[in-house]
C-alpha positions as CSV (number, residue, x, y, z in Angstrom):
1,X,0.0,0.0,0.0
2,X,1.4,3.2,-0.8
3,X,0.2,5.2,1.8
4,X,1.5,3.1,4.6
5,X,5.0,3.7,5.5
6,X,6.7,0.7,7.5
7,X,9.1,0.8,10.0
8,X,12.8,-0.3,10.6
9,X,12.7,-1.3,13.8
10,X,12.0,-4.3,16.1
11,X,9.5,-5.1,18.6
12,X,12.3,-7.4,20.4
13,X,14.7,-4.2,19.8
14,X,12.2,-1.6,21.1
15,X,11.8,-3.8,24.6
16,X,15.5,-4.5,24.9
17,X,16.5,-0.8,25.0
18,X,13.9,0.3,27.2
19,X,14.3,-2.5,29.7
20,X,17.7,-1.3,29.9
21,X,17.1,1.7,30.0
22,X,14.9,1.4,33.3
23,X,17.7,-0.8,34.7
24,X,19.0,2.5,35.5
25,X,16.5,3.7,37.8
26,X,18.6,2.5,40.3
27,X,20.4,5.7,42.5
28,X,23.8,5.0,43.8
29,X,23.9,4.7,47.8
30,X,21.4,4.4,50.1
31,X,18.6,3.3,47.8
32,X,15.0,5.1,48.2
33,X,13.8,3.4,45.2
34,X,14.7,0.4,42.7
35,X,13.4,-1.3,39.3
36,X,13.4,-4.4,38.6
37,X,11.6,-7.0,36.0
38,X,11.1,-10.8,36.2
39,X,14.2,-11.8,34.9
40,X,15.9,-10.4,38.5
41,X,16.0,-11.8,41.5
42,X,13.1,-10.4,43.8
43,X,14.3,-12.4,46.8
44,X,16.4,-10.4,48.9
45,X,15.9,-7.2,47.1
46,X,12.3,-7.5,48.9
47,X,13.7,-7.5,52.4
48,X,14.9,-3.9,51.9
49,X,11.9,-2.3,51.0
50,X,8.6,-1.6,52.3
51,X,6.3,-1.3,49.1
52,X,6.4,-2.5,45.6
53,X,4.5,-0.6,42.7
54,X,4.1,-3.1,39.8
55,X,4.2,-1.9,36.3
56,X,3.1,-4.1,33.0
57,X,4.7,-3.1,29.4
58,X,3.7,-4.6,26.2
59,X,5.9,-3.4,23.6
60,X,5.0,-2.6,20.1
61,X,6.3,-1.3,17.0
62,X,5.2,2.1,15.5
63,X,4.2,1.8,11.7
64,X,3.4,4.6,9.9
65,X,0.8,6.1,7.4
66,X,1.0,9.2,5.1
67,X,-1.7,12.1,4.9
68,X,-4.7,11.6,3.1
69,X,-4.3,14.6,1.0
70,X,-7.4,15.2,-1.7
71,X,-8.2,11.8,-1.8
72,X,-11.8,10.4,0.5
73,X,-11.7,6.6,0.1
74,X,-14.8,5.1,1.7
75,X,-14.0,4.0,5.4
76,X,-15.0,0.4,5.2
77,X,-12.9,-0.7,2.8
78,X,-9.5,-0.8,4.7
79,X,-9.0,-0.2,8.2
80,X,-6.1,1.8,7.7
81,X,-7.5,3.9,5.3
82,X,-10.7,4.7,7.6
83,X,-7.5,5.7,10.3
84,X,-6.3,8.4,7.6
85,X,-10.1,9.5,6.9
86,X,-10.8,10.1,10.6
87,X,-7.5,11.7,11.5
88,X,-8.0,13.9,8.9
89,X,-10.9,15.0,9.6
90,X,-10.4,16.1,12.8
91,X,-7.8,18.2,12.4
92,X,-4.9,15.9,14.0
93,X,-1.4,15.6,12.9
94,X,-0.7,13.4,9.9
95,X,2.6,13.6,8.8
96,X,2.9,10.8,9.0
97,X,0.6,8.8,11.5
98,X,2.2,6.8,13.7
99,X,0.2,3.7,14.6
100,X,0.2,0.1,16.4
101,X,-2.9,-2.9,15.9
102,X,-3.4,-5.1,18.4
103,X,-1.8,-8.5,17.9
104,X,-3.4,-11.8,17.0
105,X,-4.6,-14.4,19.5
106,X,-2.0,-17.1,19.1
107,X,-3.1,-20.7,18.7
108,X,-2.8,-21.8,22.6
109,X,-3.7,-18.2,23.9
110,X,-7.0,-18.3,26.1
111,X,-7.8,-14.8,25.6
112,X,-6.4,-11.4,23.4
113,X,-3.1,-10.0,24.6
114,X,-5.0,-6.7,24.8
115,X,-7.4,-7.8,26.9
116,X,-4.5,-9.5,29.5
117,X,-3.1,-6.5,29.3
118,X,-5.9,-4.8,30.2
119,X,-6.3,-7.5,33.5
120,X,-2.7,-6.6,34.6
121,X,-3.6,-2.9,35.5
122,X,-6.6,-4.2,38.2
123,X,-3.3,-6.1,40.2
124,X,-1.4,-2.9,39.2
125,X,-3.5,0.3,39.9
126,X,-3.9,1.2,36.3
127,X,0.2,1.4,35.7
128,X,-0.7,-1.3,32.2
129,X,0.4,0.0,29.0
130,X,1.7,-0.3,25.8
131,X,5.0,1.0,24.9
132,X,5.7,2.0,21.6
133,X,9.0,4.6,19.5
134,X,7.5,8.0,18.4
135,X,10.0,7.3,15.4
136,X,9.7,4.8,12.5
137,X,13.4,5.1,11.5
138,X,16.2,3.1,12.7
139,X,18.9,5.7,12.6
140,X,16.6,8.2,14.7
141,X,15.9,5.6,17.3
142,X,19.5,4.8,17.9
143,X,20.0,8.4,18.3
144,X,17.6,8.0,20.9
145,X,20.4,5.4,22.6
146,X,23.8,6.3,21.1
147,X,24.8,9.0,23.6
148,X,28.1,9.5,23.1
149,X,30.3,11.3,25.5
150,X,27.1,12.6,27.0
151,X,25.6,9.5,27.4
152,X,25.0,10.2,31.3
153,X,23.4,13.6,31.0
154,X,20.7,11.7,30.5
155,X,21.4,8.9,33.5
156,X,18.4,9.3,35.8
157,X,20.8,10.1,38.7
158,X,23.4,12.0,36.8
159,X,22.5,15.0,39.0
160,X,24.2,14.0,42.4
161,X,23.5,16.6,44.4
162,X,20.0,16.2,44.0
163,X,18.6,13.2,46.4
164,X,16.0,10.5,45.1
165,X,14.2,11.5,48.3
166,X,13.5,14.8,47.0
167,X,10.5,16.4,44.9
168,X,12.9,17.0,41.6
169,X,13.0,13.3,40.9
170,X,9.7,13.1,39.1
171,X,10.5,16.7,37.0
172,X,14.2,15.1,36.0
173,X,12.7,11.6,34.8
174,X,10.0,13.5,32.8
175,X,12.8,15.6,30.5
176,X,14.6,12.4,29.9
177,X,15.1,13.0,26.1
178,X,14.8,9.0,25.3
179,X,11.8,8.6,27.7
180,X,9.9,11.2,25.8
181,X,10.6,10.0,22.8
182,X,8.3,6.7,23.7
183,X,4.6,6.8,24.1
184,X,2.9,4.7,26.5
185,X,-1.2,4.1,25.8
186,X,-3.4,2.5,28.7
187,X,-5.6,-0.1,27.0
188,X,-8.9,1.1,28.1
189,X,-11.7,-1.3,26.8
190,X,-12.2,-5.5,25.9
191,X,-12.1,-6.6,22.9
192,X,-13.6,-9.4,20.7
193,X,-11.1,-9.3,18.0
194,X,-7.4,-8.3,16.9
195,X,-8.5,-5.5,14.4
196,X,-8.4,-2.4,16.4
197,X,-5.8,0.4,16.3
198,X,-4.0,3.0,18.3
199,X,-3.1,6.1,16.4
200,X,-1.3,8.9,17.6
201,X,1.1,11.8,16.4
202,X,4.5,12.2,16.4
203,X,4.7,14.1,19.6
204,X,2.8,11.9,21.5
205,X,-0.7,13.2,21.4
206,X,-4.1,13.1,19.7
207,X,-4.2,9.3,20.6
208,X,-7.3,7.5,18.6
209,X,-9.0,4.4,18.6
210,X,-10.3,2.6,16.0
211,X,-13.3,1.9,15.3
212,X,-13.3,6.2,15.7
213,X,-13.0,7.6,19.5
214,X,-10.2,9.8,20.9
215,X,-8.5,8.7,23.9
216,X,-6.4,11.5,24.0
217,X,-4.3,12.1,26.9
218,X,-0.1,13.3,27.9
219,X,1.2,9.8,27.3
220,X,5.1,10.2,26.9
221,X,6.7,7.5,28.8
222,X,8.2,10.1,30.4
223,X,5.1,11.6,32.0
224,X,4.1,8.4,33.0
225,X,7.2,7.8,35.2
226,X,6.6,11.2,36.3
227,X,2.9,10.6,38.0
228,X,4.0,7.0,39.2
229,X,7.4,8.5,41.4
230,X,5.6,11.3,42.4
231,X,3.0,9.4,43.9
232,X,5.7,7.0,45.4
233,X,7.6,10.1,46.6
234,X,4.3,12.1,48.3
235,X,3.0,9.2,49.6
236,X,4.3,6.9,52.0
237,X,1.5,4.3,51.5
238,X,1.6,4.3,47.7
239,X,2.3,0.9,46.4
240,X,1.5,-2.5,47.8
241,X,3.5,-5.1,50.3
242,X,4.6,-8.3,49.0
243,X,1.7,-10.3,50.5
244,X,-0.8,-7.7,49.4
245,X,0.8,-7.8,45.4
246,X,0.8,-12.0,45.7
247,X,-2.6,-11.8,46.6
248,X,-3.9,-9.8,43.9
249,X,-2.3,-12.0,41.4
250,X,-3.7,-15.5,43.2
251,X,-7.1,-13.9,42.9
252,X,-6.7,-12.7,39.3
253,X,-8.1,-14.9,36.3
254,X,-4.9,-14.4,35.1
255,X,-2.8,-16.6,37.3
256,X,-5.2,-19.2,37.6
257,X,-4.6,-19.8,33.8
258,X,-1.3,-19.6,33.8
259,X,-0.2,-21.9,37.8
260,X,-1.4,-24.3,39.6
261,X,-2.1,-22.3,42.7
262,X,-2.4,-25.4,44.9
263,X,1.5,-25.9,44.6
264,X,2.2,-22.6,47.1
265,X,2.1,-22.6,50.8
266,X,2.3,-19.6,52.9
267,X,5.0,-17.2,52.8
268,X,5.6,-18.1,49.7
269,X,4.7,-14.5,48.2
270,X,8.1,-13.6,46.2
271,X,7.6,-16.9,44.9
272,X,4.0,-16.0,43.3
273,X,5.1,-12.9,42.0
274,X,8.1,-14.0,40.2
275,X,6.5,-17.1,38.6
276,X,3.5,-14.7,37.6
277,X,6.1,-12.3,35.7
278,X,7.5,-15.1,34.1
279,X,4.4,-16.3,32.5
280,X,2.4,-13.6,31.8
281,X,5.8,-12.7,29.6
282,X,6.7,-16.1,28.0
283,X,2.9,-16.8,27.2
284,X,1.7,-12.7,26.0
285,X,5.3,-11.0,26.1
286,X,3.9,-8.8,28.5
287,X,6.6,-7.7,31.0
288,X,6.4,-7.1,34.3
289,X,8.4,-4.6,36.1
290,X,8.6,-3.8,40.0
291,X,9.4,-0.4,41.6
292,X,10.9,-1.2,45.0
293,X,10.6,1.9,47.2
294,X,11.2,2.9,51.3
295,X,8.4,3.5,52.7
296,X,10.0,5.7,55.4
């Protein structure tokens, strides 16, 4: 199709940098506040901290679309056609369109990967979302990376004399060039089938959903991280204990699909939520990550 405009980059590449990226939420020193995924050890790390605030990311791929110009083709016929129609005619930004649809149910799957997704946010407050590169082009994205000698002006923590304990954190993590440069979109209804879209512009905004409604929202990656630390910083509370998180998963359809919950005893809560993180990733490539924070 002519008007579509594909991109050159990877899902697989796309959650590799970021995952790393996140790696280095981690403050040097007395810790108030670490990130972690599945693929770390939780045991021991849990014994330092009060609270955990759970966060899923599904990865996806921008693709892109170019603007409709003179040109009304009638909506029905392709879905990505009826995208350029309706973006066009309200006004938003369209050049191009940057756009995700929402992946097949695979053979063995028991349900859409949107709508696990969608399941993860009631263990995790609402922090569920999809991740995607406001950038179709290779070379931009690994601009995005490739810091060169100023690789850590853009470290979390490169500002020493500013504590993780104070009110700046949030305001530094939200001007993090390659965090804003990735949107994150809450999925915010079930679905009955795999052909539904996310649009969005280049900058982040004017986020639709097809069939036509605007979701529209601030939903950088960067804001995101923003609201959840300040939260974690205002309030002592904010976040869950380990027991409280393992029981939310036991009661969630979700992990009675995946374990047999039979198989753990008491105290056995890291163990639930790392075998959870595991799963939900190898069977929906949903990951799971864990903000560790002080409660004091």
């Amino acid at each position: 199709m002519s008007y579509k405009i594909k991109s050159e980059l990877s899902e697989k590449q796309i959650e590799s940098d970021i995952a790393t990226y996140l790696g280095l939420i981690t403050p040097p020193g007395q810790n108030a506040f670490r990130l972690i995924d599945e693929n770390e050890q939780l045991t021991g790390a849990d014994k330092q901290f009060d609270r955990i605030i759970p966060i899923y990311l599904q990865f996806k791929v921008s693709e892109g679309l170019k603007p409709l110009g003179g040109y009304w083709p009638a909506p029905k016929i392709f879905p990505l056609q009826a995208i350029r129609q309706f973006r066009s005619r309200n006004g938003f930004a369209d050049n191009p369109t940057l756009y995700f649809k929402l992946r097949d149910r695979t053979i063995h799957a028991t349900d859409f990967q949107h709508n696990v997704l969608l399941k993860t946010a009631e263990i995790s407050d609402g922090n569920a979302y999809y991740v995607a590169p406001l950038t179709l082009r290779l070379e931009e994205y690994e601009s995005f990376t490739d810091l060169g000698e100023d690789r850590f002006l853009l470290h979390p923590f490169y500002y020493h004399d500013i504590s993780v304990y104070k009110d700046a954190l949030p305001t530094l993590l939200s001007h993090i060039p390659f965090l804003r440069r990735h949107i994150s979109i809450r999925p915010h209804q079930r679905v009955s089938s795999s052909d539904h879209y996310y649009s969005y512009s280049r900058n982040g905004g004017e986020i639709a959903w097809h069939s036509p409604a605007v979701v529209d929202e601030d939903a950088r990656l960067s804001e995101r991280l923003k609201s959840i630390f300040s939260a974690a910083i205002s309030y002592a509370e904010n976040g869950l204990s380990t027991e409280e998180m393992a029981l939310r998963i036991r009661r969630s359809n979700l992990f009675i699909e995946f374990i047999d919950d039979s198989v753990y005893g008491d105290n056995q809560a890291t163990r639930v939520i790392q075998d959870f993180g595991s799963q939900l990733y190898r069977e929906y490539s949903i990951r799971q990550f864990l903000i560790l924070k002080q409660k004091g």
